[in-house]
C-alpha positions as CSV (number, residue, x, y, z in Angstrom):
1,X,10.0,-2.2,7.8
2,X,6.7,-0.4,8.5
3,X,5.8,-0.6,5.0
4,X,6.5,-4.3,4.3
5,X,4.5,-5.5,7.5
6,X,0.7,-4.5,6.1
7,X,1.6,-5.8,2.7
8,X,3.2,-9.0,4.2
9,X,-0.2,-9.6,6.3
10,X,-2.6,-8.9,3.1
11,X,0.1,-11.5,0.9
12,X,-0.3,-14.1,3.9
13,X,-4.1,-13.3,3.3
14,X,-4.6,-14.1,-0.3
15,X,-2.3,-17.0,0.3
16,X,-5.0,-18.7,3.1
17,X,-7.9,-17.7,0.5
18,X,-6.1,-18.9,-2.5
19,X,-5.5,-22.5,-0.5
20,X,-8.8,-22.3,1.4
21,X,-10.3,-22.5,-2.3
22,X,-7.9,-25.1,-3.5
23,X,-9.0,-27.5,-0.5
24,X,-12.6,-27.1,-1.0
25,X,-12.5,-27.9,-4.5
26,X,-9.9,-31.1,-4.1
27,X,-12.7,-32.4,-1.9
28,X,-15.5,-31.4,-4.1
29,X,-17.6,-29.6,-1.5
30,X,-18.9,-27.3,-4.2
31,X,-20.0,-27.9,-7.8
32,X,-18.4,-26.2,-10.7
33,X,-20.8,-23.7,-11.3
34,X,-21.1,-22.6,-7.4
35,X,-17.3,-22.5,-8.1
36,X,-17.2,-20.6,-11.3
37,X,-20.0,-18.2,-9.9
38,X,-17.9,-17.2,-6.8
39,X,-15.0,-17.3,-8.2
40,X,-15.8,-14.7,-10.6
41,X,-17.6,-12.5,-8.4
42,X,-14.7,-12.6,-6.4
43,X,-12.1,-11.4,-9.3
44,X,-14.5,-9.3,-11.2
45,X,-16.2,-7.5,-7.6
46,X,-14.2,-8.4,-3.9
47,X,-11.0,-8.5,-5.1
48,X,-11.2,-4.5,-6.9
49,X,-13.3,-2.9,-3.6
50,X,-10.7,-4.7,-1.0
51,X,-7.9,-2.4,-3.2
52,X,-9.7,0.3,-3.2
53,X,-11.0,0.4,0.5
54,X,-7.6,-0.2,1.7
55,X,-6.0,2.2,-0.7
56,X,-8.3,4.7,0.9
57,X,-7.0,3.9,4.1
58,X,-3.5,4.9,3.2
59,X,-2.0,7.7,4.5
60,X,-0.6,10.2,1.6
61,X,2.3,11.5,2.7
62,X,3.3,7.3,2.9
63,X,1.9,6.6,-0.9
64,X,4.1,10.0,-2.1
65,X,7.1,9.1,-0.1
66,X,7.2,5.4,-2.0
67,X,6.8,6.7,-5.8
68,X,10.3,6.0,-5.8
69,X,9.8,2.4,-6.6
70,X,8.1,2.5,-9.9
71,X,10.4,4.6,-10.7
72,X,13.4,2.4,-10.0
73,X,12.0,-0.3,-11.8
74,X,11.3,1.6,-14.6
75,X,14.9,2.8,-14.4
76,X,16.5,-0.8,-13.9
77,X,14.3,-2.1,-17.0
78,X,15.9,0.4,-19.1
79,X,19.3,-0.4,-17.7
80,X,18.7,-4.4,-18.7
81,X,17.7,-3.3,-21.9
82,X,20.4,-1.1,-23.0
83,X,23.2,-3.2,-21.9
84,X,21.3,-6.0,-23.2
85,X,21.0,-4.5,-27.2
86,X,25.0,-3.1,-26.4
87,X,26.2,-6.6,-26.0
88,X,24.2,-7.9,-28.5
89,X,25.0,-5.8,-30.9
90,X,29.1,-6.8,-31.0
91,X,28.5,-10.1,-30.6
92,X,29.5,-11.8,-34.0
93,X,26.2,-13.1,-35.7
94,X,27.9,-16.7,-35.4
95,X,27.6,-16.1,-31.6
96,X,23.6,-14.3,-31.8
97,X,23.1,-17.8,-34.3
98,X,23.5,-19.5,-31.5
99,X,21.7,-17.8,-28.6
């Protein structure tokens, strides 16, 4: 549960943002190019040093003990796509036709 609760707050963050932009430009408060300006900045600039900085926060030992997870959903990928070509492949090609 400690792990979920920081990513959870940074979600509910971009969330706010993400609708804090959509409102302002419903209303028109801004022009396109004030829009397009900032919004670029904020993909191409903010948005990579606000992962970085809090990645730097991160304690090690917590970023090592959670490699598990890529790993699992490398491992599940490959599951889905084994069974996946092994019930495919006795499938009559009247049945694949179809799919």
């Amino acid at each position: 549960m400690e792990y979920l609760l920081p990513g959870f707050y940074t979600s509910i963050q971009f969330i706010v943002l993400i609708g804090l932009g959509f409102i302002i430009k419903r209303t028109g408060l801004v022009d396109n190019n004030f829009q397009k300006s900032v919004s670029g900045f904020l993909v191409k600039t903010a948005l990579p040093v606000y992962f970085f900085t809090n990645m730097g926060k991160a304690d090690i030992s917590i970023l090592i003990g959670s490699l598990y997870m890529p790993f699992a959903a490398v491992v599940n990928a490959a599951f889905a796509m084994l069974s996946s070509y092994i019930i495919f492949r006795f499938l009559p090609s009247s049945v694949n036709a179809m799919l």
